[in-house]
N, CA, C and O atoms as a CHARMM CRD file, in Angstrom:
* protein
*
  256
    1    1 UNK  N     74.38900 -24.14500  90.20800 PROA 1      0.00000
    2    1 UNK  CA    73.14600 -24.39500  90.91000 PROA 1      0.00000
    3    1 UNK  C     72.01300 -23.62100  90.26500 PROA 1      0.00000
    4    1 UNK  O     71.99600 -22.63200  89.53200 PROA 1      0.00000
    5    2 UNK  N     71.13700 -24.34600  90.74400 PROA 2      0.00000
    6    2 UNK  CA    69.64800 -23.64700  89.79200 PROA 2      0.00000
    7    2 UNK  C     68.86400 -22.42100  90.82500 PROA 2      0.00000
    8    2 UNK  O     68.65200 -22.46600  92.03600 PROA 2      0.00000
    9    3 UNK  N     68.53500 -21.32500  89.80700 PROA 3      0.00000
   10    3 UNK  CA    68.02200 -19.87900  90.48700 PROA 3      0.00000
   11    3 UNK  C     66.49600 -20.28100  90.52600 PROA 3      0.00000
   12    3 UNK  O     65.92100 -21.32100  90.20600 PROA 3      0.00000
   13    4 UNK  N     66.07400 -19.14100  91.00700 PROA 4      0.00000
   14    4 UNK  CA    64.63000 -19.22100  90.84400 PROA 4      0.00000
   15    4 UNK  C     64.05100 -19.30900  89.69000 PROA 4      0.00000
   16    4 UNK  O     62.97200 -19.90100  89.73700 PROA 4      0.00000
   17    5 UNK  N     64.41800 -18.88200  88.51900 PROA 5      0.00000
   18    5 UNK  CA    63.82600 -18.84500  87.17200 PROA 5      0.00000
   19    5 UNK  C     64.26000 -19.91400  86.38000 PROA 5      0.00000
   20    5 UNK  O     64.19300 -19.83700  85.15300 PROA 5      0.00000
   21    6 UNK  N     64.84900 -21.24600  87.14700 PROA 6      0.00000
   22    6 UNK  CA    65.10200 -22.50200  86.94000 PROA 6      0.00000
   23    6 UNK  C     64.09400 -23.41500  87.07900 PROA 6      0.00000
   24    6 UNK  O     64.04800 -24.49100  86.48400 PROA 6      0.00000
   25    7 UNK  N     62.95200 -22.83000  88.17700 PROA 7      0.00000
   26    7 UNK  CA    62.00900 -23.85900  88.93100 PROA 7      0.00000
   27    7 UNK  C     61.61000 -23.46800  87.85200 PROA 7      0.00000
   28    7 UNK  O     62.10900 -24.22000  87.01400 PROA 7      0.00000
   29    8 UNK  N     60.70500 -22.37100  87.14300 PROA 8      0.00000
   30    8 UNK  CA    59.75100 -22.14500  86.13700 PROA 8      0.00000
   31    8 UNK  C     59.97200 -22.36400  84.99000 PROA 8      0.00000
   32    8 UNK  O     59.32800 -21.74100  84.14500 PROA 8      0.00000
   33    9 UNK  N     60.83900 -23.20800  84.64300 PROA 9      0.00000
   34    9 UNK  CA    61.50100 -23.74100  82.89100 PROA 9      0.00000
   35    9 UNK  C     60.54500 -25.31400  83.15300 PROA 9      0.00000
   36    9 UNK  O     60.60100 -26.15400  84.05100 PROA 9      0.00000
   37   10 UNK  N     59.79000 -25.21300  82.04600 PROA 10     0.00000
   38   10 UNK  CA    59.28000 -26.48600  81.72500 PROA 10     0.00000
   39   10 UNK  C     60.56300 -27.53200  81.90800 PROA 10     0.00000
   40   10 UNK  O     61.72500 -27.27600  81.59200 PROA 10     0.00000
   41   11 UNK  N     60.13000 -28.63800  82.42800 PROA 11     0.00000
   42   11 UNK  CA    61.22600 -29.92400  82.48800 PROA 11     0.00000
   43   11 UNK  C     61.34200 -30.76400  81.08100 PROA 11     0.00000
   44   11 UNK  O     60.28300 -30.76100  80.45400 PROA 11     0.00000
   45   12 UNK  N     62.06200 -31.24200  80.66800 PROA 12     0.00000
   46   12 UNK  CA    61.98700 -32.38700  79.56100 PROA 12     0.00000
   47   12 UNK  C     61.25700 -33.57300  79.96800 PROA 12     0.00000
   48   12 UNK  O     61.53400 -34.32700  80.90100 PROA 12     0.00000
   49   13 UNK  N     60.42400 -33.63200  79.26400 PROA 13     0.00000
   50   13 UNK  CA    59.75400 -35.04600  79.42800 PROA 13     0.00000
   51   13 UNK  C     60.79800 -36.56100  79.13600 PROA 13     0.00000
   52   13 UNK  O     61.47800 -36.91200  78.17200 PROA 13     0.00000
   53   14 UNK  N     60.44600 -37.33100  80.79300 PROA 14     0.00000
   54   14 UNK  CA    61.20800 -38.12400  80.94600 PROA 14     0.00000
   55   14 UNK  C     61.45700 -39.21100  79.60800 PROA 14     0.00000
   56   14 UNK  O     60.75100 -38.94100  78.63600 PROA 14     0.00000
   57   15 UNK  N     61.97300 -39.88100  79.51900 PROA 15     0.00000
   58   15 UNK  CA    61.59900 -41.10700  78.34000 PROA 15     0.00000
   59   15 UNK  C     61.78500 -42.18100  79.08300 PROA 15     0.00000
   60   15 UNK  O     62.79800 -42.39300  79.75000 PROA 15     0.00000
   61   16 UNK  N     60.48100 -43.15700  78.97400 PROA 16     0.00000
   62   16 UNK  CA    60.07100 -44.36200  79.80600 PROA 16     0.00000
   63   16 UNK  C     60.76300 -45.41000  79.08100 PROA 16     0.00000
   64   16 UNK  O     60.82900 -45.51900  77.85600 PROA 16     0.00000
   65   17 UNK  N     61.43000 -46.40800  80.22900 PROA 17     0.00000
   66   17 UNK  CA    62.46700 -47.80900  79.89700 PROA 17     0.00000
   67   17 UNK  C     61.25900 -48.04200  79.39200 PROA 17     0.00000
   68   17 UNK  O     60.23800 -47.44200  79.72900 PROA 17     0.00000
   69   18 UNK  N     61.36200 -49.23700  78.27100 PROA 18     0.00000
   70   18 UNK  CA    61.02500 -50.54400  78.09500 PROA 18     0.00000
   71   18 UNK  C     61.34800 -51.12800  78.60600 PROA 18     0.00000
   72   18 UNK  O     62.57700 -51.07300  78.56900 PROA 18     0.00000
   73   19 UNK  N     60.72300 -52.41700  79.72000 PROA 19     0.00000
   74   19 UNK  CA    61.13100 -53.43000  80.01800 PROA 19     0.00000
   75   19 UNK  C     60.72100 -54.58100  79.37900 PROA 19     0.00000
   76   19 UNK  O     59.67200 -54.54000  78.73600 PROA 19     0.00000
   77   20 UNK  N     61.53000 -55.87300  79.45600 PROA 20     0.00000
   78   20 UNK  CA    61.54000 -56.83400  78.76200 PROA 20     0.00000
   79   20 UNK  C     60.69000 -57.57600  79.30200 PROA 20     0.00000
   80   20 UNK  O     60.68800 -57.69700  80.52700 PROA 20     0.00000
   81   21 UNK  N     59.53200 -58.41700  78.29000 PROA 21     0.00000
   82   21 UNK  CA    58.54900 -59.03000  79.31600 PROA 21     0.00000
   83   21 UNK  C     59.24500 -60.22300  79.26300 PROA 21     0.00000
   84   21 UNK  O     58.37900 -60.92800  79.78000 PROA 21     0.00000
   85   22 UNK  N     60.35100 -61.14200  78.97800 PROA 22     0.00000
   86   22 UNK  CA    61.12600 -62.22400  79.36500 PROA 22     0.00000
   87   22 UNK  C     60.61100 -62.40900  80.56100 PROA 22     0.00000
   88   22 UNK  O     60.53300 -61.44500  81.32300 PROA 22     0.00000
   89   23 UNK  N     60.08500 -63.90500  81.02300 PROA 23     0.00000
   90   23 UNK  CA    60.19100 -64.19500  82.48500 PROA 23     0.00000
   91   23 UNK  C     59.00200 -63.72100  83.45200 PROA 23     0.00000
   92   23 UNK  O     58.46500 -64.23400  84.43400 PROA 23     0.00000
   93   24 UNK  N     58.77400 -62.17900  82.55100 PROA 24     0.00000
   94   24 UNK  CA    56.92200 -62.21900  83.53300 PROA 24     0.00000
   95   24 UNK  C     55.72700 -62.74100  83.40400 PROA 24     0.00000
   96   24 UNK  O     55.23700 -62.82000  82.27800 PROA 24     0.00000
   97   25 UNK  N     54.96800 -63.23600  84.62800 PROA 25     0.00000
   98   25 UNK  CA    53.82100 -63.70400  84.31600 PROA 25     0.00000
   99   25 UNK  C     52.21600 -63.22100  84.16200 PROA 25     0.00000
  100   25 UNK  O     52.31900 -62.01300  83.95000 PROA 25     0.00000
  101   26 UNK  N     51.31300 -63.43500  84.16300 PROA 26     0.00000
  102   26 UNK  CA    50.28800 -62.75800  83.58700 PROA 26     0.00000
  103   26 UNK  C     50.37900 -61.76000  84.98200 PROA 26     0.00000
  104   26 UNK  O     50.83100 -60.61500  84.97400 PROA 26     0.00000
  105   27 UNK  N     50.00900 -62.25100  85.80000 PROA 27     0.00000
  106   27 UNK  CA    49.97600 -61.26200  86.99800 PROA 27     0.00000
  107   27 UNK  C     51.31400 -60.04400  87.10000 PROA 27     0.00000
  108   27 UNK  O     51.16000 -59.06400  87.82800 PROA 27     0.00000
  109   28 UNK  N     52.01500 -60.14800  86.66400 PROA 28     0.00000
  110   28 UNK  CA    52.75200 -59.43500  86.31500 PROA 28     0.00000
  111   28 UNK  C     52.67400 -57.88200  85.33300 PROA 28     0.00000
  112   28 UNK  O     52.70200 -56.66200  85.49800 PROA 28     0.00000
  113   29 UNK  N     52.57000 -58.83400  84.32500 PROA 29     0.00000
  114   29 UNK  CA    51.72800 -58.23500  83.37300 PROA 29     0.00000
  115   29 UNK  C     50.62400 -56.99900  83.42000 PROA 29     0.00000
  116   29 UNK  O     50.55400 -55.82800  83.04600 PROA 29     0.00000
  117   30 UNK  N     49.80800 -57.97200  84.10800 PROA 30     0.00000
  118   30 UNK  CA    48.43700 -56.82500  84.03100 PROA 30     0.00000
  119   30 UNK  C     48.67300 -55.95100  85.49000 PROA 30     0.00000
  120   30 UNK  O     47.88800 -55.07600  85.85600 PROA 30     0.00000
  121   31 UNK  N     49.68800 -56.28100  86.12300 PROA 31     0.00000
  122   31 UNK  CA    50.13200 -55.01100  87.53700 PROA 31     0.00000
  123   31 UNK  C     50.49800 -54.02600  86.15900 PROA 31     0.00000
  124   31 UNK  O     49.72300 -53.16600  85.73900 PROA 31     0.00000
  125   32 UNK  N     51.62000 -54.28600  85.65000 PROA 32     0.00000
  126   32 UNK  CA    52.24000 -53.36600  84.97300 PROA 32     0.00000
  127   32 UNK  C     51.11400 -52.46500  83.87800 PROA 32     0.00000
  128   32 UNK  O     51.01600 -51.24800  83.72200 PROA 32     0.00000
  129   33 UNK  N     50.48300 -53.39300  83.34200 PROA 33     0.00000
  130   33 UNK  CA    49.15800 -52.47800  82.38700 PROA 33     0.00000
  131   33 UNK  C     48.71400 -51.22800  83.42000 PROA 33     0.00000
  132   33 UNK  O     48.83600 -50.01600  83.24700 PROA 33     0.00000
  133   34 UNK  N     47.99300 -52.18200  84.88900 PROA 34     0.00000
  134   34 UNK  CA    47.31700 -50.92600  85.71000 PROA 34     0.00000
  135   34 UNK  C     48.18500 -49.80500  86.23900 PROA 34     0.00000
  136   34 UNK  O     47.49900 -48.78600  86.32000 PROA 34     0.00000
  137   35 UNK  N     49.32700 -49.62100  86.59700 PROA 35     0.00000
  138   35 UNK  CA    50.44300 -48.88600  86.19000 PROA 35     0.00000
  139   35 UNK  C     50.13000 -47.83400  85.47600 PROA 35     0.00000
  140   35 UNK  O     49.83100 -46.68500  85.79900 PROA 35     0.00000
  141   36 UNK  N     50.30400 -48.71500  83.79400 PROA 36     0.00000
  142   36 UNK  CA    50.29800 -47.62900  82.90500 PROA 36     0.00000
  143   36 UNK  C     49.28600 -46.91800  82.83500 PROA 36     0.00000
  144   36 UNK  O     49.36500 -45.69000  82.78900 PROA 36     0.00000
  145   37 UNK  N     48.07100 -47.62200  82.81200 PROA 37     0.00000
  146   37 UNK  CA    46.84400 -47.15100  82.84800 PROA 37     0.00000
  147   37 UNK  C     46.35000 -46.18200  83.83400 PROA 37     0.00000
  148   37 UNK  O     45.38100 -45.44300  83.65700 PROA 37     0.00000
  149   38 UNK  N     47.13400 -46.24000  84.95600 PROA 38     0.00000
  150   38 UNK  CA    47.00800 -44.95700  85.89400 PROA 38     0.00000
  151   38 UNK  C     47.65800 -43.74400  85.32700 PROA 38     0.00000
  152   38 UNK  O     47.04800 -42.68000  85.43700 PROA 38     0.00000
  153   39 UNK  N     48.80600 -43.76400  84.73800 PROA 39     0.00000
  154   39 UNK  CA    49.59500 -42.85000  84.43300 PROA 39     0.00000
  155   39 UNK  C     49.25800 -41.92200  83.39300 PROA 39     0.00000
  156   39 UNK  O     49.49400 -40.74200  83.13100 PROA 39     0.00000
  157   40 UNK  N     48.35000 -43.28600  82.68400 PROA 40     0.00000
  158   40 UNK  CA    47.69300 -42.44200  81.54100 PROA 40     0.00000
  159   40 UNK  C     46.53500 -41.06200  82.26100 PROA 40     0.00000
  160   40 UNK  O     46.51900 -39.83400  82.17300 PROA 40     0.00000
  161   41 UNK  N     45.75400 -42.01000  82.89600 PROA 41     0.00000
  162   41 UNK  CA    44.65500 -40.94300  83.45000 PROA 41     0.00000
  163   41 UNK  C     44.87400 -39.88000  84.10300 PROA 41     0.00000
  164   41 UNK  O     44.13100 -38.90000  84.15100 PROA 41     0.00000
  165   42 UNK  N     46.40700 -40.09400  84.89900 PROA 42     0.00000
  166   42 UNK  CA    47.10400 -38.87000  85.34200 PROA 42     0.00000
  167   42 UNK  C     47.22200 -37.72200  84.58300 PROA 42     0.00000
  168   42 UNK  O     46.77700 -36.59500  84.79800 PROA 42     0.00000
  169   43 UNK  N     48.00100 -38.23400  83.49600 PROA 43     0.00000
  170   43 UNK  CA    48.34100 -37.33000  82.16600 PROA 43     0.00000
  171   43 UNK  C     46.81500 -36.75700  81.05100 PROA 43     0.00000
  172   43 UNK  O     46.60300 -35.94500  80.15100 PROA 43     0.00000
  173   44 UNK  N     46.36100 -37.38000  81.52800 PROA 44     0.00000
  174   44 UNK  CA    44.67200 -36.98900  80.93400 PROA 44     0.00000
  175   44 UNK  C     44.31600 -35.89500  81.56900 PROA 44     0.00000
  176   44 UNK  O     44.02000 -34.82500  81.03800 PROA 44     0.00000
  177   45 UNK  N     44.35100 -36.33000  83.60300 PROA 45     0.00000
  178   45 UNK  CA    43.47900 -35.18900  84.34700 PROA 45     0.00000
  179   45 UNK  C     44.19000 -33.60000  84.21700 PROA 45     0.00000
  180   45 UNK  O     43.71200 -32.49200  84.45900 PROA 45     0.00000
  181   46 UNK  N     45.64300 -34.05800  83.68700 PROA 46     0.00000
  182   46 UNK  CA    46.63800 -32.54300  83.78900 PROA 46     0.00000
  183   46 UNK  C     45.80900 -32.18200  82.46200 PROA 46     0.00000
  184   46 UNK  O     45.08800 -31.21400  82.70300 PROA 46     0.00000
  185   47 UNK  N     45.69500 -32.55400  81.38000 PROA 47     0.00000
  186   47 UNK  CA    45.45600 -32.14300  79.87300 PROA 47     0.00000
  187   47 UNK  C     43.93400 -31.25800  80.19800 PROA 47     0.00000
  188   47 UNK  O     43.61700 -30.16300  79.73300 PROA 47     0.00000
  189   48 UNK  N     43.22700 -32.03900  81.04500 PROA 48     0.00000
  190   48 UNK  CA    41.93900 -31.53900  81.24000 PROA 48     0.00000
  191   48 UNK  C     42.06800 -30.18900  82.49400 PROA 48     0.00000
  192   48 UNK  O     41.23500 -29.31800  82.24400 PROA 48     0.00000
  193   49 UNK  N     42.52500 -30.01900  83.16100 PROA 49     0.00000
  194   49 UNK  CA    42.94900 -28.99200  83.85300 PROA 49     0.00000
  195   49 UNK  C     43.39500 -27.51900  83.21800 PROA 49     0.00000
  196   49 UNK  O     42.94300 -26.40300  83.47700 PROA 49     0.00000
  197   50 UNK  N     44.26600 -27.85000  82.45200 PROA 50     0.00000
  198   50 UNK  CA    45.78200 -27.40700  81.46600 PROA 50     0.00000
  199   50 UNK  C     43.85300 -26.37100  80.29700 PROA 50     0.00000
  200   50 UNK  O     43.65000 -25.17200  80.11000 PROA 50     0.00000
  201   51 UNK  N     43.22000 -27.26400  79.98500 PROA 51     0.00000
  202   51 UNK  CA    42.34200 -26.69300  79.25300 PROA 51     0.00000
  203   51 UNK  C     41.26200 -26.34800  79.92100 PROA 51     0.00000
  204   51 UNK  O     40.51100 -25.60600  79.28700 PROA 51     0.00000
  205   52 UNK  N     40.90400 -26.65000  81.05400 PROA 52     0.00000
  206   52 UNK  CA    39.71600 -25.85800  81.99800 PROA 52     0.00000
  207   52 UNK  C     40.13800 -24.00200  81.85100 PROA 52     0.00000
  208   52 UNK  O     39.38600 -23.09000  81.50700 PROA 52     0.00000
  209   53 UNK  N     42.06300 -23.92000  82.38300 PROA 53     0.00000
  210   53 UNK  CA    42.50400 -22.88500  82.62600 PROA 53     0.00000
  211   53 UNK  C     41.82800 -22.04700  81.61200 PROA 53     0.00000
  212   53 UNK  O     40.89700 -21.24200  81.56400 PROA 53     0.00000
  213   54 UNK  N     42.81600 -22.65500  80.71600 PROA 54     0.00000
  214   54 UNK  CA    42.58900 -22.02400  79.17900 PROA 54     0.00000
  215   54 UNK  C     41.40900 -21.69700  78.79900 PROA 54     0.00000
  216   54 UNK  O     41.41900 -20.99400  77.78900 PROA 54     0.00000
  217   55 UNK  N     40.19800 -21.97900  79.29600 PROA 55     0.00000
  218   55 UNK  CA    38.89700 -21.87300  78.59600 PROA 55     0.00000
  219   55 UNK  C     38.55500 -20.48800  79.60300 PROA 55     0.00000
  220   55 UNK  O     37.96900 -19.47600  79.21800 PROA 55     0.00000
  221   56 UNK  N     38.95300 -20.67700  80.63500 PROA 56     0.00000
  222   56 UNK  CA    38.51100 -19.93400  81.85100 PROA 56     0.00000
  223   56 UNK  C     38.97000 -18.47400  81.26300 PROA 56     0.00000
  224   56 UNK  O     38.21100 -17.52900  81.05000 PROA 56     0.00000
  225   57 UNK  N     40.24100 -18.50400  81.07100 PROA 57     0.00000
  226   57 UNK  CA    40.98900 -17.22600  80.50900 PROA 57     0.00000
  227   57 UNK  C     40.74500 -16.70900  79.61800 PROA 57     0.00000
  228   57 UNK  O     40.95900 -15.49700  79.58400 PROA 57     0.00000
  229   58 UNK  N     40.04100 -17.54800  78.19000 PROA 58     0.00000
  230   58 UNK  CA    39.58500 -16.76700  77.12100 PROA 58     0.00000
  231   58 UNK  C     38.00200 -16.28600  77.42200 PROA 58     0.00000
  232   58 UNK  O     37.61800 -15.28300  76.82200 PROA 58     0.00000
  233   59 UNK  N     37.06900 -16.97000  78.33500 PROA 59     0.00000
  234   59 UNK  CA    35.87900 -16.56700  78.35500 PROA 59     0.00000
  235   59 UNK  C     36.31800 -15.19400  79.44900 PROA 59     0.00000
  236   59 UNK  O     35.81600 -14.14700  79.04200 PROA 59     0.00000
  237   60 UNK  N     37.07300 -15.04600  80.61500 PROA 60     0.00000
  238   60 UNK  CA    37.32000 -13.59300  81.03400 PROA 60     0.00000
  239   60 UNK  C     37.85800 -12.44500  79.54800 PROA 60     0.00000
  240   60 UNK  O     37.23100 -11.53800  78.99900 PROA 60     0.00000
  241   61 UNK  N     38.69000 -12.77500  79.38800 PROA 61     0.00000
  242   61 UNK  CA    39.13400 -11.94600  78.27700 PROA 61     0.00000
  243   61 UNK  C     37.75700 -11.52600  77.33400 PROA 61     0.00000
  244   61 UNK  O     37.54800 -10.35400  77.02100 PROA 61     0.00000
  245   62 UNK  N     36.90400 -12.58400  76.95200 PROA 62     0.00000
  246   62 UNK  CA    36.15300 -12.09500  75.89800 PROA 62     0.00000
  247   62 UNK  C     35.34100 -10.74500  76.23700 PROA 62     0.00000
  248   62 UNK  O     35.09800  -9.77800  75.51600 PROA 62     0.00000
  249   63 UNK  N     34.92900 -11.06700  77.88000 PROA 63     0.00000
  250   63 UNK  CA    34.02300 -10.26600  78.55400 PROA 63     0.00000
  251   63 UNK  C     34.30900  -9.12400  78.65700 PROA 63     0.00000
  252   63 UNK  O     33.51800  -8.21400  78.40500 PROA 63     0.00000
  253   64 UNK  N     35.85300  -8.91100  79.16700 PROA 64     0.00000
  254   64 UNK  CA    36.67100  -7.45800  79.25500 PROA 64     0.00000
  255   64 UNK  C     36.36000  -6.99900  78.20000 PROA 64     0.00000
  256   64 UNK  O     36.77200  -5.88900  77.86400 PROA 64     0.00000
């Protein structure tokens, strides 16, 4: 079983199925684009966060 210093180990990034577009139709389709396209912006707003921190921390540091 996993300890506390289990929660704080970065996870492996999942690896996303391909699915087969056999059989789907446009509406289909472009659900699945907006999907991705959310997921993307998800993964954008963390990147932009992830570097707010980072900026935040070197402009304290500089000041010290």
């Amino acid at each position: 079983m996993g300890g506390p210093d289990q929660d704080d180990m970065p996870r492996r990034r999942q690896v996303l199925e391909k699915p087969r577009f056999d059989g789907w139709d446009v509406g289909q389709l472009r659900e699945y684009i907006a999907e991705l396209q959310a997921e993307i912006a998800r993964a954008e707003a963390g990147i932009e966060a992830r570097e707010g921190h980072r900026a935040a921390a070197e402009a304290f540091f500089r000041k010290g």
